[in-house]
HTML snippet that shows the backbone in 3Dmol.js (N, CA, C, O; Angstrom):
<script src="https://3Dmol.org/build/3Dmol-min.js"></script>
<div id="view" style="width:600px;height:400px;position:relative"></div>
<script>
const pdb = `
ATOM      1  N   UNK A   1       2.497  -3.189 -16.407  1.00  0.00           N
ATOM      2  CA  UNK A   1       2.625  -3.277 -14.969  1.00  0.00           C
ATOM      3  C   UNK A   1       2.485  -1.886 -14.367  1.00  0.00           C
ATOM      4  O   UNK A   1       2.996  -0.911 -14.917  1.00  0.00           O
ATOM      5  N   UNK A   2       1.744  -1.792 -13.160  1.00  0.00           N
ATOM      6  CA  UNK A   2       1.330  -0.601 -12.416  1.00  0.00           C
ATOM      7  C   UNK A   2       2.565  -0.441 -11.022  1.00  0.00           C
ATOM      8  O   UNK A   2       2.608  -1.066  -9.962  1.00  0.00           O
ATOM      9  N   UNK A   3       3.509   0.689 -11.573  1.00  0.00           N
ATOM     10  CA  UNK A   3       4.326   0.689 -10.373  1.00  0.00           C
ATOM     11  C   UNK A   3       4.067   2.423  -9.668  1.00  0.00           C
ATOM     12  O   UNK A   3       4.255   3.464 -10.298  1.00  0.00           O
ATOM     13  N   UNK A   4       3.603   2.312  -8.239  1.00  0.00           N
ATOM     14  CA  UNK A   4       3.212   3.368  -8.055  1.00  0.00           C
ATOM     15  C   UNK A   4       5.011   3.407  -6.746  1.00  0.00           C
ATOM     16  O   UNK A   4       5.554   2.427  -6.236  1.00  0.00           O
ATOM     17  N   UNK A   5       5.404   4.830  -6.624  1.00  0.00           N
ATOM     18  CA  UNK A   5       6.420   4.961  -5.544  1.00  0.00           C
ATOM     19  C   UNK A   5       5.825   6.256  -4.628  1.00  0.00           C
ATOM     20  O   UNK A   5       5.355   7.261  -5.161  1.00  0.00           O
ATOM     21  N   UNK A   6       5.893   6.124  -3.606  1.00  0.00           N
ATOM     22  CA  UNK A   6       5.895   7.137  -2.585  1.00  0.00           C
ATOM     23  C   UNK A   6       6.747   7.932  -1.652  1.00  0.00           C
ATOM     24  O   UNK A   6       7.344   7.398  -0.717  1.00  0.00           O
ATOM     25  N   UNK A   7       6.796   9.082  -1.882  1.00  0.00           N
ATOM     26  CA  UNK A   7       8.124   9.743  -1.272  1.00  0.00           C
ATOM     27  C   UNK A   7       7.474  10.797  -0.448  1.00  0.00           C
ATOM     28  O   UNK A   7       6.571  11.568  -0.773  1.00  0.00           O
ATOM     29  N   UNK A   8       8.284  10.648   0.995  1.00  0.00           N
ATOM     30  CA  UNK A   8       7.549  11.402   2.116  1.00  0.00           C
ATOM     31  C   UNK A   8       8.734  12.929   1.477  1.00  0.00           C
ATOM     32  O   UNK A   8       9.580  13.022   0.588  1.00  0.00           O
ATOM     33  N   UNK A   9       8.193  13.837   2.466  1.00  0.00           N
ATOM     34  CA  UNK A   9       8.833  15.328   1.947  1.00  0.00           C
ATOM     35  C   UNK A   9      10.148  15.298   3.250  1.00  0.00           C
ATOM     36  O   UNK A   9       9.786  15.021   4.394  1.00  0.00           O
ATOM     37  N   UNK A  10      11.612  15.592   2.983  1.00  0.00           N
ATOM     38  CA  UNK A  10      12.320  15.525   3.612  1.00  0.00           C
ATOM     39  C   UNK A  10      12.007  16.013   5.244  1.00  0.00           C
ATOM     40  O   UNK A  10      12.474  15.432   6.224  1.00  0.00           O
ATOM     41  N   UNK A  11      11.088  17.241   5.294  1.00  0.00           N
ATOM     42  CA  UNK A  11      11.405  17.642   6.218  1.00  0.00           C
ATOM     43  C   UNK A  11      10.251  16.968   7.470  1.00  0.00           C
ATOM     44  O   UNK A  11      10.149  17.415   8.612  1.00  0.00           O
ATOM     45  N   UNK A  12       9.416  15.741   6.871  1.00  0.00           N
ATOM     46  CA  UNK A  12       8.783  15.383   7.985  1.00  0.00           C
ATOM     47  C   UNK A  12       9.405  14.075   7.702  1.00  0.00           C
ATOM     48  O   UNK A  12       8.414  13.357   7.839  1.00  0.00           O
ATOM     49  N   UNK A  13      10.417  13.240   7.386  1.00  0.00           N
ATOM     50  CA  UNK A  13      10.648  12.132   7.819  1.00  0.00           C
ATOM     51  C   UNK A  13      10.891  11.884   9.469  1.00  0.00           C
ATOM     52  O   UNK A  13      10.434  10.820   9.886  1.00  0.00           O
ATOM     53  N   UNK A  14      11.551  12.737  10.434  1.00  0.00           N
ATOM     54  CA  UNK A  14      11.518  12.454  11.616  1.00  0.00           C
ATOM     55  C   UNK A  14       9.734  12.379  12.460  1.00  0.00           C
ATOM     56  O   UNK A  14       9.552  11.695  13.467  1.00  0.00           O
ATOM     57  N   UNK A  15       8.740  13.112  11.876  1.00  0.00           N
ATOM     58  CA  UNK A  15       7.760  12.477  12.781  1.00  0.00           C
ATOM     59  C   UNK A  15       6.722  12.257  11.821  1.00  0.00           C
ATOM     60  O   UNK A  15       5.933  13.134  11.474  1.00  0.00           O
ATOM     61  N   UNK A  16       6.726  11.206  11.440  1.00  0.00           N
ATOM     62  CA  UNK A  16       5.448  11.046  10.384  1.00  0.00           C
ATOM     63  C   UNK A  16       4.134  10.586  10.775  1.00  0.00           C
ATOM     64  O   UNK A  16       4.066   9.463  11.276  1.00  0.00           O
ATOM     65  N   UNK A  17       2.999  11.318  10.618  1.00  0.00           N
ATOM     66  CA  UNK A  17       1.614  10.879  11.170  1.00  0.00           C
ATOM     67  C   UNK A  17       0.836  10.635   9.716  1.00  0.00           C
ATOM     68  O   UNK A  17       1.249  10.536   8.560  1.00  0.00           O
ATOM     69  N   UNK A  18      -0.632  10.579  10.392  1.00  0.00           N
ATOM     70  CA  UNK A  18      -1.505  10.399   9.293  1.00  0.00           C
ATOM     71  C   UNK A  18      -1.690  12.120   7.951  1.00  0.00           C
ATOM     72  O   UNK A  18      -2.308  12.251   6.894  1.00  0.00           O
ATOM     73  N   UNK A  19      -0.944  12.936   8.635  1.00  0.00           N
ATOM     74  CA  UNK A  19      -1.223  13.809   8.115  1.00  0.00           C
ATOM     75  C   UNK A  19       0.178  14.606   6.959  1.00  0.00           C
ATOM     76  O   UNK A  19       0.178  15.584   6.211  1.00  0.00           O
ATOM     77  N   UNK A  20       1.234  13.563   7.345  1.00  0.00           N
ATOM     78  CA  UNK A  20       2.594  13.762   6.245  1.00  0.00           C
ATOM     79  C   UNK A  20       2.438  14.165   5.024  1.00  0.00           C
ATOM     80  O   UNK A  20       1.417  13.957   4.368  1.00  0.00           O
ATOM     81  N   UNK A  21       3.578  14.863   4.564  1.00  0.00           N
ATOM     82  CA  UNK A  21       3.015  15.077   3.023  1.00  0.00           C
ATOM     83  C   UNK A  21       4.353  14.541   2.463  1.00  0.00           C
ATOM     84  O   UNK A  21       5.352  14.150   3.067  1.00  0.00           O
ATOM     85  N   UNK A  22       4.005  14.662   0.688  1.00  0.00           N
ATOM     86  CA  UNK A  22       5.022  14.121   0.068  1.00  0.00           C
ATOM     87  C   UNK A  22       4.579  14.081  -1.434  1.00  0.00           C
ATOM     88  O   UNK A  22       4.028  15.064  -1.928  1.00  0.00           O
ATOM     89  N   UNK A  23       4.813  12.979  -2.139  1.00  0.00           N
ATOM     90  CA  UNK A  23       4.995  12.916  -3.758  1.00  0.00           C
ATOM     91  C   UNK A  23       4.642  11.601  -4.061  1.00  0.00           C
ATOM     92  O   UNK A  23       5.098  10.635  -3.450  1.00  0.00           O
ATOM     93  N   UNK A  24       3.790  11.525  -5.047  1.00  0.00           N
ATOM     94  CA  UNK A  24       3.371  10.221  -5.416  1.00  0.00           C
ATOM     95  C   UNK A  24       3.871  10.111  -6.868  1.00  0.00           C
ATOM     96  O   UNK A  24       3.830  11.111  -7.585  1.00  0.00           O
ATOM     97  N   UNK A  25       4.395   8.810  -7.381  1.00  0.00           N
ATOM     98  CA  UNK A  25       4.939   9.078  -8.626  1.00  0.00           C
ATOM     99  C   UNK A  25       3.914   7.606  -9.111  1.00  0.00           C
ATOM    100  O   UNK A  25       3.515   6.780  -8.291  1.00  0.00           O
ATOM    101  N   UNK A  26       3.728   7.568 -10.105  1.00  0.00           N
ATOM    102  CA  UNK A  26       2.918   6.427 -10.829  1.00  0.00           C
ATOM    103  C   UNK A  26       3.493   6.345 -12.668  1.00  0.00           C
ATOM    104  O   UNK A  26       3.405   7.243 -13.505  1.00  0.00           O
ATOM    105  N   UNK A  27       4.057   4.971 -12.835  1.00  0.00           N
ATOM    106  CA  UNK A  27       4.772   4.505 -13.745  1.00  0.00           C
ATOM    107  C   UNK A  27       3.638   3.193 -14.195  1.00  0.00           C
ATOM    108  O   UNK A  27       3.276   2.372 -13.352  1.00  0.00           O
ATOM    109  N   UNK A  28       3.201   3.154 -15.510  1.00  0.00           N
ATOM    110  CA  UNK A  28       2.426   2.411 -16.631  1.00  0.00           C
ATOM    111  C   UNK A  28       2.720   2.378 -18.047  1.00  0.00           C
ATOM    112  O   UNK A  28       2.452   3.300 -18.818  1.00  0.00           O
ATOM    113  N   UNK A  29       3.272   1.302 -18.365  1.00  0.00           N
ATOM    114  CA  UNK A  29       3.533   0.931 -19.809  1.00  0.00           C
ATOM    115  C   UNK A  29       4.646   2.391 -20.082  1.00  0.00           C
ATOM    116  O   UNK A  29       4.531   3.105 -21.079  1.00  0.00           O
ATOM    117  N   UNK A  30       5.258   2.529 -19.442  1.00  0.00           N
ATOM    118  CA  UNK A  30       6.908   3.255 -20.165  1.00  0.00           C
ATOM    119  C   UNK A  30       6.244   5.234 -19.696  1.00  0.00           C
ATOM    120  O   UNK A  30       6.797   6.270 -20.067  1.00  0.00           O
ATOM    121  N   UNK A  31       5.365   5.155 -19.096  1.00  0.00           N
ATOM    122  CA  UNK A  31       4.755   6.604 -18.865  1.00  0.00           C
ATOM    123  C   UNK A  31       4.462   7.224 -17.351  1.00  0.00           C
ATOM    124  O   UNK A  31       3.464   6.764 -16.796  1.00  0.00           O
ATOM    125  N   UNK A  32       5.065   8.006 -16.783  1.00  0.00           N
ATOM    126  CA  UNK A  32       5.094   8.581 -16.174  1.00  0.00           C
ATOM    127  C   UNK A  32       4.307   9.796 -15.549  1.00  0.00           C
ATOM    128  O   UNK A  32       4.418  10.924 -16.027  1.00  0.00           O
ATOM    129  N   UNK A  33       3.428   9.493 -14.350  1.00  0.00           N
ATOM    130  CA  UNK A  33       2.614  10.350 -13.492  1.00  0.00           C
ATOM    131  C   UNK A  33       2.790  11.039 -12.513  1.00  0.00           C
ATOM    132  O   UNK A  33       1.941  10.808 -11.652  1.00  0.00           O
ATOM    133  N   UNK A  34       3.990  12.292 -12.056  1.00  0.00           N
ATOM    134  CA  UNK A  34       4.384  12.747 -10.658  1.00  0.00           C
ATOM    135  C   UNK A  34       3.939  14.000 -10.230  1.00  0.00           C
ATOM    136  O   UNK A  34       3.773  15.032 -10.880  1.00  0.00           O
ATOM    137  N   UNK A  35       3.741  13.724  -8.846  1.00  0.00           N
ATOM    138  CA  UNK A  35       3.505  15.429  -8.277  1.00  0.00           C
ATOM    139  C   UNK A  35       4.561  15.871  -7.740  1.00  0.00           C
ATOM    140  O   UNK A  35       4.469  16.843  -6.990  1.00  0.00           O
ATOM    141  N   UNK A  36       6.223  15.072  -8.075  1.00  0.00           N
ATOM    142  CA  UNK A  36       6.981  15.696  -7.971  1.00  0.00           C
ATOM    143  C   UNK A  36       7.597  16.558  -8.890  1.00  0.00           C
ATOM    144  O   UNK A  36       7.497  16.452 -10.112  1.00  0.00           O
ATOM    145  N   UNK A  37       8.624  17.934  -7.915  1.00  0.00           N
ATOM    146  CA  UNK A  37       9.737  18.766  -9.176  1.00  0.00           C
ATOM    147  C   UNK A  37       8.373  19.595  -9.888  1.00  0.00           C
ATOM    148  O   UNK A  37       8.696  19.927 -11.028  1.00  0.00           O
ATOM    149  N   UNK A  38       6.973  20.021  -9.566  1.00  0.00           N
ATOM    150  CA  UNK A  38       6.459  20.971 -10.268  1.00  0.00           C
ATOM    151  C   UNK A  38       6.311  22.093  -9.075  1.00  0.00           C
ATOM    152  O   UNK A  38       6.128  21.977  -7.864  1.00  0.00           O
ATOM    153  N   UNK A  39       6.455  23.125  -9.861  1.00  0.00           N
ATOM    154  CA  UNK A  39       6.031  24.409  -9.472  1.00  0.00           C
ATOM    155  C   UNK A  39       4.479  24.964  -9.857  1.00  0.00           C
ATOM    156  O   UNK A  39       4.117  24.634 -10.986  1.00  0.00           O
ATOM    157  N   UNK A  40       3.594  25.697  -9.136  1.00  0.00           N
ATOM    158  CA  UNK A  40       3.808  25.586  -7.238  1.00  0.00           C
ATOM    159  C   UNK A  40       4.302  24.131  -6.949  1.00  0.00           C
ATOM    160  O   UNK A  40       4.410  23.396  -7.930  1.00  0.00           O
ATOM    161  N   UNK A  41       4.617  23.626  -5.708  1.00  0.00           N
ATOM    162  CA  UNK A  41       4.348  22.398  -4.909  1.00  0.00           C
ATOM    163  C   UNK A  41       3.307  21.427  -4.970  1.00  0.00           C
ATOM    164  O   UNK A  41       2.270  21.832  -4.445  1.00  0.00           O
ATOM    165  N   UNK A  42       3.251  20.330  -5.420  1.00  0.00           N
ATOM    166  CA  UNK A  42       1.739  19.850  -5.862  1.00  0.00           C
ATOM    167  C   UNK A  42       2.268  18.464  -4.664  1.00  0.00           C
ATOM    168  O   UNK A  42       2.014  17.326  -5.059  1.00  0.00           O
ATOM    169  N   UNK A  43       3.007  18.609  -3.198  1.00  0.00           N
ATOM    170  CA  UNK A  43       2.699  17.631  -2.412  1.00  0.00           C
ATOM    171  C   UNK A  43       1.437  17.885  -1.861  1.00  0.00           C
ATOM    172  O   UNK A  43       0.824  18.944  -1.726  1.00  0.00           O
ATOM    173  N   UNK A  44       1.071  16.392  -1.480  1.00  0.00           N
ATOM    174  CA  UNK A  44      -0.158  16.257  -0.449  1.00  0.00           C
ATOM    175  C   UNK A  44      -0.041  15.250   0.763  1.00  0.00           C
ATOM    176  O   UNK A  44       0.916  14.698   1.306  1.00  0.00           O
ATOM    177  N   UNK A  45      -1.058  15.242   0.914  1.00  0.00           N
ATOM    178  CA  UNK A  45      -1.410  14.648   2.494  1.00  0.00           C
ATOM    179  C   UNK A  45      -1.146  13.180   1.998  1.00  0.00           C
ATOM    180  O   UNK A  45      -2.005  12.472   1.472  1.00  0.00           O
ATOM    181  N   UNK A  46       0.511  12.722   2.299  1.00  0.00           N
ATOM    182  CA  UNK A  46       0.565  11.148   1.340  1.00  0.00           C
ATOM    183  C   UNK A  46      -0.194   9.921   1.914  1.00  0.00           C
ATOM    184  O   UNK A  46      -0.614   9.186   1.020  1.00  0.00           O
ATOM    185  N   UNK A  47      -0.442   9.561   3.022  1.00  0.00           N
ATOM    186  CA  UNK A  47      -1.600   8.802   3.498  1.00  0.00           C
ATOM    187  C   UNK A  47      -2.986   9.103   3.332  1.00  0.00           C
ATOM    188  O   UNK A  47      -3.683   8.207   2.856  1.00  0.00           O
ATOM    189  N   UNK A  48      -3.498  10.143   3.620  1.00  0.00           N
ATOM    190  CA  UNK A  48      -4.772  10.311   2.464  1.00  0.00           C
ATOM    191  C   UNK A  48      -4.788   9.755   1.199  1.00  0.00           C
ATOM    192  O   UNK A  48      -5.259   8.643   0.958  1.00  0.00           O
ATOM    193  N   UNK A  49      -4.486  10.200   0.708  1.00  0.00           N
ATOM    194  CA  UNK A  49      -4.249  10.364  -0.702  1.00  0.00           C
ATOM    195  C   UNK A  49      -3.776   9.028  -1.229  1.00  0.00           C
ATOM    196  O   UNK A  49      -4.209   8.726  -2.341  1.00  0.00           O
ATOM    197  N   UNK A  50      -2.933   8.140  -0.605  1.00  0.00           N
ATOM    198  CA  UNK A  50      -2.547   6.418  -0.783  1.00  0.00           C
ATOM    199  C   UNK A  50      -4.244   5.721  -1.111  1.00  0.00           C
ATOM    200  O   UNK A  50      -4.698   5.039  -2.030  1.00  0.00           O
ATOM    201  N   UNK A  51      -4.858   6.327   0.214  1.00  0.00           N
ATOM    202  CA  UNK A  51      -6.567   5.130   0.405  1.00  0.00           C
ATOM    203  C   UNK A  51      -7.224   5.759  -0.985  1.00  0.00           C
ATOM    204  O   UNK A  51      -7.731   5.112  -1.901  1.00  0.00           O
ATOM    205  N   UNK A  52      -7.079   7.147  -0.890  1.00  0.00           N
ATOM    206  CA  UNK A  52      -8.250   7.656  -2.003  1.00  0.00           C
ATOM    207  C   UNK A  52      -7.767   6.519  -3.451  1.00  0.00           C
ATOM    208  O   UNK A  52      -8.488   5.749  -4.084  1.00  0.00           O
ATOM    209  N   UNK A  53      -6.405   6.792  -3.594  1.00  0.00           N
ATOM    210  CA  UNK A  53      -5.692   6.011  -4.830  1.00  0.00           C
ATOM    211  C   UNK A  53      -6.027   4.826  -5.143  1.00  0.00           C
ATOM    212  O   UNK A  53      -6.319   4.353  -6.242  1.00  0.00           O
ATOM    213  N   UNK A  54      -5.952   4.166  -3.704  1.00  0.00           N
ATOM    214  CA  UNK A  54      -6.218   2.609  -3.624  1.00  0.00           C
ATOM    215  C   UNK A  54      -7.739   2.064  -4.110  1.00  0.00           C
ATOM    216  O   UNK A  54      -8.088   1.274  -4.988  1.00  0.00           O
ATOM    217  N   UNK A  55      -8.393   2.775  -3.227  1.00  0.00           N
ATOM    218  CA  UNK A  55      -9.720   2.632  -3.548  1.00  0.00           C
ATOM    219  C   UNK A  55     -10.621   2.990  -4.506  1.00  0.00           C
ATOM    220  O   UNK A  55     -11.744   2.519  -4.687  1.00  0.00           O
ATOM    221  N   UNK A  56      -9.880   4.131  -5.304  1.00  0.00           N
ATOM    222  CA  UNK A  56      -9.734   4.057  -6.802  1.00  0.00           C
ATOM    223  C   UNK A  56      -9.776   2.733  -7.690  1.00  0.00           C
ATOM    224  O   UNK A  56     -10.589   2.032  -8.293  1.00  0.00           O
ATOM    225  N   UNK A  57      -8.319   2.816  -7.390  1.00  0.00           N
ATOM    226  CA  UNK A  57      -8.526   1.626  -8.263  1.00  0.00           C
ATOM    227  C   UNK A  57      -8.934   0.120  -8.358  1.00  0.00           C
ATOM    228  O   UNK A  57      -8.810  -0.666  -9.296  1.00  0.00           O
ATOM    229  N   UNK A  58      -9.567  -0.083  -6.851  1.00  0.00           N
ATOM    230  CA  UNK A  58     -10.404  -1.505  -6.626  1.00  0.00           C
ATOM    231  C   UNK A  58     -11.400  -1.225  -7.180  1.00  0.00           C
ATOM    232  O   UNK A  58     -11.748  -2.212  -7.827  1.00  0.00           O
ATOM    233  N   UNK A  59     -12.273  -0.194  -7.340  1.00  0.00           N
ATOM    234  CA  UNK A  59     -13.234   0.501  -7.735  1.00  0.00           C
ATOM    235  C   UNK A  59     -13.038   0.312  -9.417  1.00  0.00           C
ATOM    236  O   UNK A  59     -13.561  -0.529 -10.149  1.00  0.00           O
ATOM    237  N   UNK A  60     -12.598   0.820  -9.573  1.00  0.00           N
ATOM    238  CA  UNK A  60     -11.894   0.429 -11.343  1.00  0.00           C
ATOM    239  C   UNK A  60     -12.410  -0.836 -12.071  1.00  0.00           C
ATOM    240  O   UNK A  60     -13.085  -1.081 -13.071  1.00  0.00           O
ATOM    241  N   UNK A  61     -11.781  -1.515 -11.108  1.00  0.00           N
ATOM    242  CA  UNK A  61     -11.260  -3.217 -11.805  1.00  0.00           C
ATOM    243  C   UNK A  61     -12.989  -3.965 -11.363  1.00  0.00           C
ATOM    244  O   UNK A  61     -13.234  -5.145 -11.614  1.00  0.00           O
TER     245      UNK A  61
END
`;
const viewer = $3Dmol.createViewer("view");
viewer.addModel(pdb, "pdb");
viewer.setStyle({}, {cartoon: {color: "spectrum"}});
viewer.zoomTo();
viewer.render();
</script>
């Protein structure tokens, strides 16, 4: 099972646009994918970055 979670960055939860950033974490068969907790900062633009993901993986299948 493909469990992806999305976490906006604390300090833009009060105004979130298309351009928010944050952390994408992606969990498959017991394994773990995050751009959170690394040094440098590896947030991005989390709505970008959702479609690119998405459309990834329709693209995929």
């Amino acid at each position: 099972m493909l469990k992806i979670l999305i976490e906006l960055e604390s300090n833009v939860i009060e105004e979130i646009d298309s351009f928010s950033t944050g952390h994408i974490t992606i969990e498959v068969n017991n394994k773990i994918l995050s751009s959170k907790n690394q040094t440098p900062s590896q947030s991005m633009m989390i709505f970008i970055s959702l479609v690119e993901l998405l459309d990834g993986v329709y693209l995929f299948n």
